[in-house]
Structure formats: C-alpha cells, structure tokens
C-alpha positions in Angstrom: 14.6 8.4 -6.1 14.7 10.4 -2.5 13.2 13.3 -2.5 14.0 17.0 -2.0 12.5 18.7 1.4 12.1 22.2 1.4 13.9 24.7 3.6 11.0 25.6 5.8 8.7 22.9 7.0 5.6 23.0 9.1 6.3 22.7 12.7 5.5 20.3 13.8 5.8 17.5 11.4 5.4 13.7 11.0 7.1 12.1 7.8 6.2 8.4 7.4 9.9 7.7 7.4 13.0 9.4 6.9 13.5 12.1 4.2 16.3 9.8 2.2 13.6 7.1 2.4 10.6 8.7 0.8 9.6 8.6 -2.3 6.9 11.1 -2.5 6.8 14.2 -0.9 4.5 17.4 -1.0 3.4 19.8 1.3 1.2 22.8 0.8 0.1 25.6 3.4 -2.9 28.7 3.0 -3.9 31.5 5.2 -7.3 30.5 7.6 -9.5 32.5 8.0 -10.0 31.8 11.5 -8.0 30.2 14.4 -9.0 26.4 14.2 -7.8 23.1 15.6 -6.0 20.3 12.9 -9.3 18.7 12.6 -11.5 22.1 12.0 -8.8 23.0 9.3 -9.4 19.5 7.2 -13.5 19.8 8.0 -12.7 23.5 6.3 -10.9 22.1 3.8 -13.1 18.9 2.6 -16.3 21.6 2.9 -16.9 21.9 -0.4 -16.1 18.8 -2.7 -14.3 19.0 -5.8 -16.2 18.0 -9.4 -15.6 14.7 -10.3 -13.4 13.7 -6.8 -16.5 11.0 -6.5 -15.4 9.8 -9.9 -11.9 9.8 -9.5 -12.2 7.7 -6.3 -14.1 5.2 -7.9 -12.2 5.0 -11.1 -9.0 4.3 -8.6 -11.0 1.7 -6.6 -11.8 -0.2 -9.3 -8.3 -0.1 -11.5 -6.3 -1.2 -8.2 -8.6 -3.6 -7.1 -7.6 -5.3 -9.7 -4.4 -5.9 -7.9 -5.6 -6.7 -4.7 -5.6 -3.0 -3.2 -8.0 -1.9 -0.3 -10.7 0.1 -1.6 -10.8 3.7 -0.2 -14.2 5.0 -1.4 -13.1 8.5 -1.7 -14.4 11.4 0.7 -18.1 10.7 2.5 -18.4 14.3 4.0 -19.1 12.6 7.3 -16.6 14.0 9.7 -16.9 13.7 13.4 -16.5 16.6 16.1 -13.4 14.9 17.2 -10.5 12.6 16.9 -8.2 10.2 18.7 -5.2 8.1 17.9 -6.9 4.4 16.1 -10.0 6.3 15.2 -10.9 6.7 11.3 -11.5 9.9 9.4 -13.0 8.9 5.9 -10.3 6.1 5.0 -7.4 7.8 7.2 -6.5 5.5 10.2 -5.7 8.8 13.0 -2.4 7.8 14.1 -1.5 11.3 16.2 -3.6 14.0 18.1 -2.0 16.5 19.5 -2.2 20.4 19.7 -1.6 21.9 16.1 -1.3 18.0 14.9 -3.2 15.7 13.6 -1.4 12.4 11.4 -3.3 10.7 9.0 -2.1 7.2 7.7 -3.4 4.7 5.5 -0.7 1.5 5.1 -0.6 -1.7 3.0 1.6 -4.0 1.5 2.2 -1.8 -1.7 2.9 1.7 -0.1 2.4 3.9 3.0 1.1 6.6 3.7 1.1 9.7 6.1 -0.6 13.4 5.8 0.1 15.8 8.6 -2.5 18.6 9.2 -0.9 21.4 11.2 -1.7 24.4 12.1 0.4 27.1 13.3 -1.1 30.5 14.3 -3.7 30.7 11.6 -1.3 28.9 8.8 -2.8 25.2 7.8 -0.2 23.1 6.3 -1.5 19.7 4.7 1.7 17.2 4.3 2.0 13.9 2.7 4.6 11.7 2.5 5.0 8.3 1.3 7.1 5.4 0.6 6.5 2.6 -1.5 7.4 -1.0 -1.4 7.0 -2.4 -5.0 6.7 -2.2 -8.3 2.9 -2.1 -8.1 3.4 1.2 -5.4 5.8 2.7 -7.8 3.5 2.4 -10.4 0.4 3.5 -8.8 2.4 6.8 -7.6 3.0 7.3 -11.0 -0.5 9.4 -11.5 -1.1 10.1 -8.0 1.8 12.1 -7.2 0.5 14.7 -10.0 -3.3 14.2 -9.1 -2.2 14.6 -5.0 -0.6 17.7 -6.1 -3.4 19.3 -7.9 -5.9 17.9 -5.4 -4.7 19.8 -2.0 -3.5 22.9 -4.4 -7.6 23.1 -5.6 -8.6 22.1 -2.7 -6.9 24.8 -0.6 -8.0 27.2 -3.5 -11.6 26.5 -3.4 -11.8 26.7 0.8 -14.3 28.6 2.0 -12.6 32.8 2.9 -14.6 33.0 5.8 
C-alpha cells in the first residue's frame, strides 16, 4: 500500500525509492539543543539507551534468524568521531555524507532500508523509509512499523536538553 508523504519534509532528503514505491514511511524532527553535524545529532540521540532496546534486539535477531535474516545486534554505543560513504555505524552501512546529511542503509533480500539524519539550523529530522520485497518483509514490517515509530518518538523524547 504506498504511502502518504507529508507536506513539509526535511531538506534535504534521501528516500530509498520513490514515494509510490514505499511501503513504510516515517519521519520525526525535535529542537537541538545546540548546532551539531548529522553524526553529533544521532551520537545525541543514541546517548542514553532505551530500557529493554538490548532485549528487543535480541528477541528480533533470534525470531528472523529463523528465516535466514542478518543479525543486527541492536545498538553497541560505540560511535566513531566521523563518517564516510561504505563505513558502518552500529549495523547501518553509511551510504551518504554530506553537510546536514547523513544516509543510513541496511539492505537484503527481504526489505531495504534507508534513515536520513538531517539537520537544518538546529532542527534534527530522523527519516526512514523502506520497501519490501516479500511476504517475509511484509510480514516482519508488520510490528516494526509501530515499534520504529515509538522507538525514534521515545528516543527523541528522552535526548539529552542540553
């Protein structure tokens, strides 16, 4: 079912196809309290770990390895200073660096995947988008979507305000 795109959308954006293709969409945007690059922004935003993440990781790691899905491992806390394109932050593959920009991927046979970080002025917006290419990918989106949703909301909620 293709999605809806809001009016207003970060600038600039990556989409990991076009918007009558995709069949997940969300993006959410907050306030920083600070002027900071794409990379800063998700360091900000993965600073403090949400309860039972760890879990949930694991608990999706070993249901879809069941079906032959690459295990993720969840968030390691272990971000570098920098970035560049074919680098890896946490299971991301960095696909684009670029002032206010940073794309975020992670592919295989059953879906893909693409967050955009951006950052205008002091405004982070987080983006995913994603488009499946199965039953198993439909299925699996099934409780993502929701959990994604929630994730980046709490997430953004629990930042750090200063």
């Amino acid at each position: 079912m293709p999605v809806t795109l809001p009016a207003r959308l970060p600038n600039p954006l990556r989409l990991v196809a076009p918007p009558d293709r995709l069949d997940f969409f969300d993006t959410r945007s907050m306030e920083l309290p600070r002027p900071m690059t794409p990379l800063q922004a998700w360091q900000h935003l993965t600073a403090r770990p949400l309860p039972g993440f760890a879990l949930a990781f694991r608990l999706r790691d070993a249901i879809s390895g069941l079906f032959g899905v690459k295990q993720l491992g969840g968030f390691k806390g272990r971000l570098p200073d920098s970035v560049a394109p074919g680098d890896r932050l946490e299971f991301f593959l960095v696909e684009e660096v670029a002032p206010g920009l940073m794309v975020l991927t992670e592919r295989d046979r059953h879906l893909d995947v693409m967050t955009t970080i951006t950052v205008e002025d002091r405004r982070l917006s987080v983006t995913s988008s994603v488009v499946t290419h199965n039953v198993f990918g439909r299925l699996y989106m099934l409780p993502v979507a929701p959990a994604h949703r929630l994730i980046v909301r709490l997430m953004m909620w629990r930042a750090p305000k200063g």
